[in-house]
N, C-alpha and C positions, 0 to 999 in steps of 0.2 A: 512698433514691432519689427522695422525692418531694419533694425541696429540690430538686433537682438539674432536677428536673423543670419545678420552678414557675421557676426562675432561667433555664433555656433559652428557657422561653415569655415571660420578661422581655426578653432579650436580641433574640430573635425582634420581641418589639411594639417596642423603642427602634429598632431595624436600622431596620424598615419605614418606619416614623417620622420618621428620617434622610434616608432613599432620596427620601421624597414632596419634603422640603423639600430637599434639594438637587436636587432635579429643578426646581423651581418657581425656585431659584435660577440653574438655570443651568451649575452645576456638573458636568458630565459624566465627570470622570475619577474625581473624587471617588463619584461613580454608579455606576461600572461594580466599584470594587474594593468598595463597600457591598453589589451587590448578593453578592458572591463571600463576604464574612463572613454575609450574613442568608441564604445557601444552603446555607452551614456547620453554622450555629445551627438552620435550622428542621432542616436534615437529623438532627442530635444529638437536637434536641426530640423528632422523630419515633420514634428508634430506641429513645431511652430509654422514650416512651410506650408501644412497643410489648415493651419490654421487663418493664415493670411489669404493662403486662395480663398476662406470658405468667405470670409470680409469682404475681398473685392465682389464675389457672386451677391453678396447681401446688397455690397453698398449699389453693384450695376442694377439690380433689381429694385430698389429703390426708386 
């Protein structure tokens, strides 16, 4: 899970990335459907992080 993890937070920083420079471009359509993938992405990033904390609490408690 912590491939999965580090690729979301990847995909997360290229999105963002994306979003600045076509904002500075000009590009707005293009803007509005990046921000709806990098809302996607962090959301995933997020759950699986929070997914792996809940693992390691399982596996310490073990």
């Amino acid at each position: 899970m912590g491939i999965f993890n580090k690729i979301a937070l990847f995909f997360v920083v290229v999105y963002s990335v994306v979003i600045i420079l076509n904002t500075y471009l000009g590009e707005t359509e293009r803007v509005q459907s990046n921000v709806i993938y990098l809302l996607m992405n962090g959301f995933a990033y997020i759950v699986s992080a929070m997914e792996m904390e809940k693992r390691k609490v399982v596996l310490s408690n073990s």
